[in-house]
C-alpha positions in Angstrom: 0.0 0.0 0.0 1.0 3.3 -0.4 1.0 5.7 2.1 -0.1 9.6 2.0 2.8 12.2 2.8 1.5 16.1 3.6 -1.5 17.3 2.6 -4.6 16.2 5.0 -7.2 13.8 3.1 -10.2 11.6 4.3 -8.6 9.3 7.2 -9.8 6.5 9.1 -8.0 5.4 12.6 -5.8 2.0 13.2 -2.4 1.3 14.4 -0.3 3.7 16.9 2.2 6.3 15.3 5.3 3.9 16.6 4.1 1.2 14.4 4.9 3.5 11.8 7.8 5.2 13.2 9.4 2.5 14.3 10.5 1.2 10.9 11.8 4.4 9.9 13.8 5.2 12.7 15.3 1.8 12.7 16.0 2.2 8.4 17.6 5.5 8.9 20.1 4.7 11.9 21.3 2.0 9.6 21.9 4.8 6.9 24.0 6.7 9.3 20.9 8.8 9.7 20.7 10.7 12.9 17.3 10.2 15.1 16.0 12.9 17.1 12.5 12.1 19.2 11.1 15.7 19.6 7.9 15.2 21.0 7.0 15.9 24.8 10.6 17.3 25.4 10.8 20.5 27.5 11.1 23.5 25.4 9.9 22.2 22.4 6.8 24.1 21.0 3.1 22.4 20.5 2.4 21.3 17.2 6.4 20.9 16.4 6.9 17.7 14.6 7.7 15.0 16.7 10.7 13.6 14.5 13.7 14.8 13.5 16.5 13.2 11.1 19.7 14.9 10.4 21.4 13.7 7.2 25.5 14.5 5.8 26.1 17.9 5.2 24.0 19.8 7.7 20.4 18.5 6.5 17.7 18.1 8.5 14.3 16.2 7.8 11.1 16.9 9.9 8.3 13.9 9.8 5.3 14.1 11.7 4.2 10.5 12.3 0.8 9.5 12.3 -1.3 6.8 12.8 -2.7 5.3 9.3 -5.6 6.8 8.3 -5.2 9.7 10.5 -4.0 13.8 9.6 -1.7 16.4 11.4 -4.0 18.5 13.6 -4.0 22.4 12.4 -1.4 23.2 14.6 1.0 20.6 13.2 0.0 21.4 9.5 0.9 25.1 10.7 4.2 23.8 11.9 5.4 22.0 8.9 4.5 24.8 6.9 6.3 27.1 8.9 9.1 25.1 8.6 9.1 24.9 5.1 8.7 28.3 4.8 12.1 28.2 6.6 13.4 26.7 4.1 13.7 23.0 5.9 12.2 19.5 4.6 9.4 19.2 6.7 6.3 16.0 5.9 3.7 14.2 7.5 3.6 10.3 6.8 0.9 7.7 8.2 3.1 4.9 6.4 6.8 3.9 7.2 6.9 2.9 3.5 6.3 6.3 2.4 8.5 7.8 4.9 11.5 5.6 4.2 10.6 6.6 0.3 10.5 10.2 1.5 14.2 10.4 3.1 15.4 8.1 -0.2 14.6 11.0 -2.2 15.9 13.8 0.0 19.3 11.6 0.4 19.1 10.9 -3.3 18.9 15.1 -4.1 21.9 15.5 -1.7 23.9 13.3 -3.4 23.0 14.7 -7.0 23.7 18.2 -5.8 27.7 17.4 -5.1 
């Protein structure tokens, strides 16, 4: 199946986030991919995503995990637009499929722009 990445669509609720982060995180360390859990740390602003990869070169990747079926609440959508309004790589995903396509690509651009 394929999953959704960013913009909210009709959803229905099933597995916890982790189910899909899980994968990810565990894909990326593997890649040399640095993990940082965001979520419920002190400091860190509502609606922030709660995932944080930092690739070669200074890169960072924001994913907002969800469960399948479900969509970033309006704060979160604000967030990742802010943050690509900043100019950083910032995605919802309710698949680990999808996310694991999602940081292919970004790695694959980085690696076409040396």
């Amino acid at each position: 199946a394929h999953g959704r990445i960013e913009e909210p669509e009709n959803r229905q609720m099933s597995t916890p986030e982790s189910k899909v982060r899980d994968p990810v995180v565990k894909w990326a360390k593997a890649q040399g991919i640095m993990h940082v859990r965001m979520a419920m740390r002190p400091g860190v602003a509502s609606g922030v995503p709660d995932d944080l990869f930092l690739l070669h070169g200074g890169h960072a990747v924001f994913i907002e995990f969800k469960r399948p079926g479900k969509e970033p609440t309006p704060i979160q959508t604000a967030k990742l637009l802010r943050l690509r309004d900043l100019g950083f790589f910032a995605v919802w995903a309710d698949d680990s499929d999808a996310a694991i396509t999602v940081l292919k690509a970004f790695m694959l651009k980085l690696e076409q722009a040396l």
